[in-house]
VEXLO-708062 format. One record per residue: x, y, z of N, C-alpha, C in turn; residue number from 1. Coordinates in pm, whole numbers, m for minus. Each point is the difference from the previous one (the first is absolute). Example, Ala and Ser with C-alpha at 12.3 -4.5 7.8 and 13.67 -1.06 7.14 Angstrom:
<atoms>
ATOM | 1319 | m569 | 780 | m89 | 119 | 0 | 90 | 120 | 0 | 1
ATOM | m35 | 105 | m72 | 82 | 119 | 6 | m77 | 109 | 73 | 2
</atoms>
This chain:
<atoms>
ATOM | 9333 | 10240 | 10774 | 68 | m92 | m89 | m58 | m139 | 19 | 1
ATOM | m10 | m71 | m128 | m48 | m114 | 7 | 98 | m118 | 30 | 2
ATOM | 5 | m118 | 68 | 100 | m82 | m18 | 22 | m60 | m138 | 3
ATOM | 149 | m20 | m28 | 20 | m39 | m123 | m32 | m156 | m39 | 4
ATOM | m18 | m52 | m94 | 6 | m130 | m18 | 118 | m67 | 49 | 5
ATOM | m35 | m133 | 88 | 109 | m44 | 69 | 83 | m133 | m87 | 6
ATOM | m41 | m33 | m134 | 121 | m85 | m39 | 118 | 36 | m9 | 7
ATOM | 11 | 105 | m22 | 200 | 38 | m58 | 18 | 45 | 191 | 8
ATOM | 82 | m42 | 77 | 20 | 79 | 103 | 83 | 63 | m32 | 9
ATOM | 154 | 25 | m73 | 97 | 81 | m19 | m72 | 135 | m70 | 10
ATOM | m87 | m19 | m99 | m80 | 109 | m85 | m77 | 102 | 143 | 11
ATOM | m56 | m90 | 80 | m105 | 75 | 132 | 100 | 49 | 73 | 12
ATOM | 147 | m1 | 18 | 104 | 16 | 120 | 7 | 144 | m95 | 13
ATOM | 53 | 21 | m139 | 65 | 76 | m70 | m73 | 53 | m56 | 14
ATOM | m139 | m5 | m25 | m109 | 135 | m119 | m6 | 127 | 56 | 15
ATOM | 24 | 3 | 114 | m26 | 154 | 29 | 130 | 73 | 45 | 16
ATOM | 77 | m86 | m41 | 171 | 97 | m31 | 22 | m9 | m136 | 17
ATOM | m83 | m72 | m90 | 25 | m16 | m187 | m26 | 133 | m10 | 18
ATOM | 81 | 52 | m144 | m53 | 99 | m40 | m119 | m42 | m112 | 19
ATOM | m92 | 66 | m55 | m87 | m41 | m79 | 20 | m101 | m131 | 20
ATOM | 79 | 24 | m67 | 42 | m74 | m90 | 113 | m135 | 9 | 21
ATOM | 34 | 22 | 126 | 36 | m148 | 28 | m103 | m79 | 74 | 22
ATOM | m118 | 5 | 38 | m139 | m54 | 44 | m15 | m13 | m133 | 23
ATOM | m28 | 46 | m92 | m60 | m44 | m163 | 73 | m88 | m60 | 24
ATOM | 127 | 2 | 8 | 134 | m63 | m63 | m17 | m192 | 129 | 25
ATOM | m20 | 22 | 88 | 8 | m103 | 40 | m123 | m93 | 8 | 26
ATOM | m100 | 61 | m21 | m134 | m69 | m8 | m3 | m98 | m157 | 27
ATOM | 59 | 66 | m94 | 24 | m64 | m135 | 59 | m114 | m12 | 28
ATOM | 102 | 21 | 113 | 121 | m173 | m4 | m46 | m93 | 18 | 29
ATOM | 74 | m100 | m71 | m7 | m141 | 31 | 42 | m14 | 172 | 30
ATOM | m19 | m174 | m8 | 55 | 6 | 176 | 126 | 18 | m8 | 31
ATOM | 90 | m82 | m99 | 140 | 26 | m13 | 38 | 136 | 8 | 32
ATOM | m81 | 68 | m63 | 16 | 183 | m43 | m16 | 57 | 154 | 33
ATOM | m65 | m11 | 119 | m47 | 48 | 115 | 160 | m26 | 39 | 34
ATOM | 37 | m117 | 7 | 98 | m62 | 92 | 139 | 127 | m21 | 35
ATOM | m10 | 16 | m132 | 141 | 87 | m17 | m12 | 142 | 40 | 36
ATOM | m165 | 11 | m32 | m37 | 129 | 8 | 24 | 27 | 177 | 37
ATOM | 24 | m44 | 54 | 27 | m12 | 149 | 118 | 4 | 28 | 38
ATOM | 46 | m80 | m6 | 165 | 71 | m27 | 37 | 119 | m25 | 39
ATOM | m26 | 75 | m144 | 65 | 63 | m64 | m118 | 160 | 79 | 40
ATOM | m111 | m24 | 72 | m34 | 70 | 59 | 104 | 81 | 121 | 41
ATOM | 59 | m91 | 67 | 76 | 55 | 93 | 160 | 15 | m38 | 42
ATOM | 42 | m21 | m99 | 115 | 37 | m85 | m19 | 134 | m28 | 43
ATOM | m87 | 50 | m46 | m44 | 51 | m55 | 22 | 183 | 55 | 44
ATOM | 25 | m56 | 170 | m64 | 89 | 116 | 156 | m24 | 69 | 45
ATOM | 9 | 128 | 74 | 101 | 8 | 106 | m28 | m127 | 100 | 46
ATOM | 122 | m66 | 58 | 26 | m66 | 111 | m98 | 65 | 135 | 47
ATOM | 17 | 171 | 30 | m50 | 46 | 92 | m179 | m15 | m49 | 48
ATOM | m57 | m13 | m90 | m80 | m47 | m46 | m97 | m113 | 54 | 49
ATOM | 49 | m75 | m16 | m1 | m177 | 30 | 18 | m13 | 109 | 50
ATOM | 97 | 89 | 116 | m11 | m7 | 130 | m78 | 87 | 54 | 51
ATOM | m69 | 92 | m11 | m77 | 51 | 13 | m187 | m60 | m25 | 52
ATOM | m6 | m45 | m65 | m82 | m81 | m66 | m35 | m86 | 122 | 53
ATOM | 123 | m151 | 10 | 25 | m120 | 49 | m32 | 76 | 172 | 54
ATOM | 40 | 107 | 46 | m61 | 67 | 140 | m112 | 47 | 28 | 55
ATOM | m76 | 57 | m114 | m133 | 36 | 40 | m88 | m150 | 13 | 56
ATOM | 49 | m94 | m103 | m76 | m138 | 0 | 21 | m65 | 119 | 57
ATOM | 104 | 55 | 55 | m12 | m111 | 155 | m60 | 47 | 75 | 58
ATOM | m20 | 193 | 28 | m106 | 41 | 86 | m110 | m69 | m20 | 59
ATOM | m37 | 5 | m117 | m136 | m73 | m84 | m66 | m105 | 71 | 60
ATOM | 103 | m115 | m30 | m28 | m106 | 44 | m16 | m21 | 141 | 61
ATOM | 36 | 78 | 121 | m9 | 21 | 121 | m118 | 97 | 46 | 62
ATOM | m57 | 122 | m93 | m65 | 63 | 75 | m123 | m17 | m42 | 63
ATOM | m25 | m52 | m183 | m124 | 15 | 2 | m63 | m162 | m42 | 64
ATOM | 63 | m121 | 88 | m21 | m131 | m65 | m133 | m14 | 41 | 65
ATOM | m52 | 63 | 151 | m130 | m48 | 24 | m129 | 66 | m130 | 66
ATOM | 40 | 80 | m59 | m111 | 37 | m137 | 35 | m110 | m82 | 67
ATOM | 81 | m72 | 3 | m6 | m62 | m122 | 108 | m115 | 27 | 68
ATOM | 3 | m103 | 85 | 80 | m70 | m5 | 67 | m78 | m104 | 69
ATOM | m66 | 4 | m103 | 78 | m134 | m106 | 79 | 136 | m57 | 70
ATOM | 1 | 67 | m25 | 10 | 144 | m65 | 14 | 126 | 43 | 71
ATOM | 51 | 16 | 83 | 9 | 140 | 110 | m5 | 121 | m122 | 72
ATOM | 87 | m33 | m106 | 82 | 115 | m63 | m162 | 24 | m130 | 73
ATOM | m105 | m58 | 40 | m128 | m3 | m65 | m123 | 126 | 68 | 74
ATOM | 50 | 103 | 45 | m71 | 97 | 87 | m12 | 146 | m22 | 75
ATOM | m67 | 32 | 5 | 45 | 159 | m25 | 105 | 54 | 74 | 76
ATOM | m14 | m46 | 127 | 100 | 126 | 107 | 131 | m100 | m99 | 77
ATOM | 8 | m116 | m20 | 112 | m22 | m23 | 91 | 29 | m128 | 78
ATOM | m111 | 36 | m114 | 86 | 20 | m80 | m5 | 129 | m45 | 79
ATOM | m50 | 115 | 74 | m5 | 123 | 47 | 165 | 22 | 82 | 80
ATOM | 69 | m72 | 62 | 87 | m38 | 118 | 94 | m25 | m85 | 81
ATOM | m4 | m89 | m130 | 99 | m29 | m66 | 24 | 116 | m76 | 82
ATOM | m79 | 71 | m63 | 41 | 73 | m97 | 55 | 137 | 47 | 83
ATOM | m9 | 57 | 136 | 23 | 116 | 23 | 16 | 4 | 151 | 84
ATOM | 47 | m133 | 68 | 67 | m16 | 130 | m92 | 44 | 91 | 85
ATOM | 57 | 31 | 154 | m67 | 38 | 123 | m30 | 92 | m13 | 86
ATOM | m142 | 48 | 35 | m65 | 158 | 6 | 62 | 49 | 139 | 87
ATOM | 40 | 149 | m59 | 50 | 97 | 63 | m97 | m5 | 197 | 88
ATOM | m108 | m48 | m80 | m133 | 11 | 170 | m119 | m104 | m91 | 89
ATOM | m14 | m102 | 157 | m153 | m53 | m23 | m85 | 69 | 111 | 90
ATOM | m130 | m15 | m19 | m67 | 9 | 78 | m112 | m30 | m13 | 91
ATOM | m77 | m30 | 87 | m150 | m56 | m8 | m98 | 96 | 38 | 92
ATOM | m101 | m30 | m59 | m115 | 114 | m10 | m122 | m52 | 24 | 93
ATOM | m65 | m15 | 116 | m118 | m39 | 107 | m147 | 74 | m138 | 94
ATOM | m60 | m90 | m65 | m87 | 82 | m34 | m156 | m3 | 83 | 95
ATOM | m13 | 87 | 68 | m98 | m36 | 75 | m157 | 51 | m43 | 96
ATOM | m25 | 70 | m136 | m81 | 71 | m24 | m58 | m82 | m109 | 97
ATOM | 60 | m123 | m43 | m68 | m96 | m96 | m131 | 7 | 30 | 98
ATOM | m92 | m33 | m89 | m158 | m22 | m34 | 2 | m92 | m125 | 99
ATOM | m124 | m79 | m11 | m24 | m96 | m112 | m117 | 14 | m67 | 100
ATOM | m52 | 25 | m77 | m77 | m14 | m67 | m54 | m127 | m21 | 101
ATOM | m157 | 31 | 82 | m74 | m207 | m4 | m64 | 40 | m55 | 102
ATOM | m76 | m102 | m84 | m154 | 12 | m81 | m64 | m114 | 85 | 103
ATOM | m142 | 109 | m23 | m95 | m17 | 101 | m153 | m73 | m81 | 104
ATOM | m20 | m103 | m34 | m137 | m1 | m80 | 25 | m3 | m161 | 105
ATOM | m90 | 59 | m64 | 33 | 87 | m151 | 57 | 139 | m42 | 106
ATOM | 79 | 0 | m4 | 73 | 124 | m35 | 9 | 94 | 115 | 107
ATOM | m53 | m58 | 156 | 30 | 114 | 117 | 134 | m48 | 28 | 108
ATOM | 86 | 151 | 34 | 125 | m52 | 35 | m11 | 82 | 166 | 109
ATOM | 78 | m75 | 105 | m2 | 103 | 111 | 184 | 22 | 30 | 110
ATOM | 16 | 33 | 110 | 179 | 4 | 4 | 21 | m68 | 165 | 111
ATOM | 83 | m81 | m16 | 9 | m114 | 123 | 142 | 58 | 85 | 112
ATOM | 25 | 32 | 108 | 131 | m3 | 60 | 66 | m108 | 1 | 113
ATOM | 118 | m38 | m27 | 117 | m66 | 54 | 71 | 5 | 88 | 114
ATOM | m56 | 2 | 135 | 48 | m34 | 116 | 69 | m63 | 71 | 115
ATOM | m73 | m160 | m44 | 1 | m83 | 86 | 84 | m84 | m62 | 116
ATOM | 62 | 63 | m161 | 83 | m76 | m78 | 171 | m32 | 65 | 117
ATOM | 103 | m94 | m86 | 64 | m4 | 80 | 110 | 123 | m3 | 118
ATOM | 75 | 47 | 91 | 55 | 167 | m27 | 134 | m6 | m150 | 119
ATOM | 53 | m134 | 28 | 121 | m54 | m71 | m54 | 42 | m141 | 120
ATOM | m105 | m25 | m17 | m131 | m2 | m166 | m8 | 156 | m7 | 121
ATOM | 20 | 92 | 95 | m14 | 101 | m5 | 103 | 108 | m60 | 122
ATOM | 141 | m64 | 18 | 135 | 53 | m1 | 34 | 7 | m144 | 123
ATOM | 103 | 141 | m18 | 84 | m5 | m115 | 108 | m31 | 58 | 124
ATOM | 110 | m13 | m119 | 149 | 18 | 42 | 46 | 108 | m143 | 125
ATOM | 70 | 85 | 67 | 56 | 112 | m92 | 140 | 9 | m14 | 126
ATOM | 13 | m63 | m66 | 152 | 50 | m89 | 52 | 103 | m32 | 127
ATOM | 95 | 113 | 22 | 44 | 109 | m17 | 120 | m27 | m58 | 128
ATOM | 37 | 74 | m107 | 158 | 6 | m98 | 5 | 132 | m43 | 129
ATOM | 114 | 45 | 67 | 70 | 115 | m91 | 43 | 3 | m127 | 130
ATOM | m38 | 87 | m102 | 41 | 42 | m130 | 25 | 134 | m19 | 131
ATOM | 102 | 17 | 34 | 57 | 142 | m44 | m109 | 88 | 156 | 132
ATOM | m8 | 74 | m89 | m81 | 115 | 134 | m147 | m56 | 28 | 133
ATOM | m59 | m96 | m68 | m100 | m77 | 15 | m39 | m102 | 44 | 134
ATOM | m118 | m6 | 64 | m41 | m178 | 38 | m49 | m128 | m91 | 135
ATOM | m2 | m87 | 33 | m75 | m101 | m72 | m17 | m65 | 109 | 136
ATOM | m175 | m55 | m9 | m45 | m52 | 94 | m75 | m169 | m18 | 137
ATOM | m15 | m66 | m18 | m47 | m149 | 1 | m110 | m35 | 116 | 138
ATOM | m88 | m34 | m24 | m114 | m15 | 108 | m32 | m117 | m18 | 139
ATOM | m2 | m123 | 86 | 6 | m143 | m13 | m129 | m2 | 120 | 140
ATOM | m126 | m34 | m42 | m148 | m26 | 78 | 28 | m188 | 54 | 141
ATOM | m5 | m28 | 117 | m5 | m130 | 36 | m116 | m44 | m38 | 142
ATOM | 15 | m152 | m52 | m123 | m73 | m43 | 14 | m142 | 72 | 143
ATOM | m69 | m36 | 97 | 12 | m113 | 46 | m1 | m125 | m49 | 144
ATOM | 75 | m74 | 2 | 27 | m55 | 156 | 143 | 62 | m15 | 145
ATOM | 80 | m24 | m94 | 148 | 89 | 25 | 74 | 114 | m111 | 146
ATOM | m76 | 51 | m63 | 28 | 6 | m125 | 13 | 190 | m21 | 147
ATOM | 147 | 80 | m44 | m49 | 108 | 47 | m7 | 41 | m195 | 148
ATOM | m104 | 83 | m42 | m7 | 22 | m153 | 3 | 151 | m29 | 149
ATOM | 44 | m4 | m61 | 65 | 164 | m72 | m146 | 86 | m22 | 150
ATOM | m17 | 103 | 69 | m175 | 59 | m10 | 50 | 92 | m160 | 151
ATOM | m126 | m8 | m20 | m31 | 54 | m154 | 34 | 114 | m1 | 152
ATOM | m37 | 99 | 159 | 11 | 131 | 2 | 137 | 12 | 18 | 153
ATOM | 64 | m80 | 24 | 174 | 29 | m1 | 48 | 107 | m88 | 154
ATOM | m47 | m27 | m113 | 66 | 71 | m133 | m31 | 112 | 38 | 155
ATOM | m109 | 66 | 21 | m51 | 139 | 4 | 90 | 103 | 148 | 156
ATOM | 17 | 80 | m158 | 137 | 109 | 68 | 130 | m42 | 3 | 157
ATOM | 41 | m76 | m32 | 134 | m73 | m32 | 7 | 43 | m162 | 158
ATOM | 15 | 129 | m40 | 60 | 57 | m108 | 121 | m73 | m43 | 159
ATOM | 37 | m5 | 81 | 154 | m71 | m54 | 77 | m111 | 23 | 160
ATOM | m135 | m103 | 25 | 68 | m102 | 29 | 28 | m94 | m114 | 161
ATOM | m15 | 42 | m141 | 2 | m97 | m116 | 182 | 40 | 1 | 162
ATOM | 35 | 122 | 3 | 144 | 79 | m24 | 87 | m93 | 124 | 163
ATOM | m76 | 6 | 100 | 17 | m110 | 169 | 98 | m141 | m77 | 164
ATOM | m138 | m6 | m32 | 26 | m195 | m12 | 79 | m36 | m121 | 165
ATOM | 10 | 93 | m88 | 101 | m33 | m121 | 154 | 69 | 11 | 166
ATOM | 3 | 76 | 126 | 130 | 67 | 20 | 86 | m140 | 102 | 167
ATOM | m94 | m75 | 63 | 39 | m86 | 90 | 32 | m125 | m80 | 168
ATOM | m53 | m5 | m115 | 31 | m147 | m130 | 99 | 37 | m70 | 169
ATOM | 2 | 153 | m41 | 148 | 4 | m34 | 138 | 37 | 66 | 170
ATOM | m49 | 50 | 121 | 156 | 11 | 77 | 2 | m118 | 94 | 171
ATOM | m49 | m62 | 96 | 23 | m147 | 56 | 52 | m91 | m90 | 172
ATOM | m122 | m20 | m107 | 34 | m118 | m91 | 8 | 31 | m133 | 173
ATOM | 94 | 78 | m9 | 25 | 40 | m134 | 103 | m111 | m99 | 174
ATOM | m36 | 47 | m115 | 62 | m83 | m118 | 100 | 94 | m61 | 175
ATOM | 147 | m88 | 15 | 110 | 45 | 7 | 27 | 40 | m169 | 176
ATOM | m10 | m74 | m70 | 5 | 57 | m155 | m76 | m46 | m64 | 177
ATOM | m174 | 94 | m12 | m78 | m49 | m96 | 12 | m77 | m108 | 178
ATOM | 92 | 72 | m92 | m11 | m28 | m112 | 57 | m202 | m43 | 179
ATOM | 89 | 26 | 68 | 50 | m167 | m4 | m85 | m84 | 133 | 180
ATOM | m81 | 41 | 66 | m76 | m87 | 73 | m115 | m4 | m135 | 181
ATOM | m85 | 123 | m54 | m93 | m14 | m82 | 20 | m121 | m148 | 182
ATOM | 126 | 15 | m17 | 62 | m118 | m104 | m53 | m131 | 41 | 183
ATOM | 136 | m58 | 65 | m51 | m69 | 109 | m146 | m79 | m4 | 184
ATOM | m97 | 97 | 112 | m112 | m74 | m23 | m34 | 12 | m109 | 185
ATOM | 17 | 28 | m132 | m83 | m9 | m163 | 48 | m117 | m20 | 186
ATOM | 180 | m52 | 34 | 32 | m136 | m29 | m96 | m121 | 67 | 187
ATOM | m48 | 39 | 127 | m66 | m80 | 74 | m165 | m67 | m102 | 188
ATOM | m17 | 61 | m74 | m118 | m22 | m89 | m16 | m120 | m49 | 189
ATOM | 127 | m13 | m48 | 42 | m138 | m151 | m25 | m103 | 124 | 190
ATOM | 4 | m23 | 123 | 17 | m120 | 60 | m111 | m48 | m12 | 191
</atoms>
């Protein structure tokens, strides 16, 4: 995951608990239009909702400020953390069999060990979540100097983590009566 653009911070706290069409619906507003749209976001949503929410953000802000101090809640592990809470198991994974590919000259390539690199540069961290009789797994590769980033290969074999992450947007932070929240924001337009 890429970091989001950091002007709106309430938009960067809340896009990856939006459901899709309220990310579309709020990108359109005026500033006046954002302001209500914020509000009527957490109206919108159970109390247990909003406290739930307001608790994962304080882990947030405590566990992962050194990635991102102005912005903790700007990270993968973190908004991985928000959307689908504490993994069932972390663990870290020593990769010790890395190799790099150097180019050597014109078009000679040879293969260099990483040895002497630092081991921290070496490490995953693995995220484990139960879904039903299944896993979902998250693989976060450290990138120095503090920074841990969601590996590409994450996705692969996680069949079901799209069913994962949208079962966790609608039962955590679900929207209590579409249809008059969907009103609602259409009124939010005219502002």
């Amino acid at each position: 995951m890429n970091l989001v653009p950091s002007k709106d911070a309430w938009y960067m706290q809340h896009y990856i608990i939006m459901q899709d069409f309220e990310r579309t619906a709020y990108k359109k507003l005026s500033d006046e239009g954002k302001q209500k749209f914020q509000s009527l976001f957490w109206e919108g949503r159970t109390a247990e909702a909003k406290k739930v929410f307001l608790s994962r953000m304080d882990q947030i802000m405590k566990v992962f400020k050194k990635e991102n101090v102005p912005q903790p809640w700007n990270t993968d592990r973190a908004r991985i953390f928000l959307l689908n809470g504490k993994p069932a198991s972390i663990e870290y994974k020593q990769n010790d069999s890395w190799q790099m590919q150097v180019r050597e000259g014109a078009g000679q390539g040879g293969i260099t060990e990483r040895d002497n690199e630092d081991i921290q540069a070496r490490t995953d961290e693995v995220w484990t979540y139960q879904f039903g009789e299944h896993y979902i797994y998250y693989t976060f590769a450290f990138s120095a100097p503090k920074r841990w980033k969601l590996a590409q290969g994450s996705f692969a074999g996680n069949r079901y983590l799209g069913a994962f992450e949208t079962q966790n947007k609608e039962q955590t932070y679900r929207i209590v009566n579409i249809d008059l929240y969907t009103k609602e924001l259409e009124n939010l337009k005219n502002l």
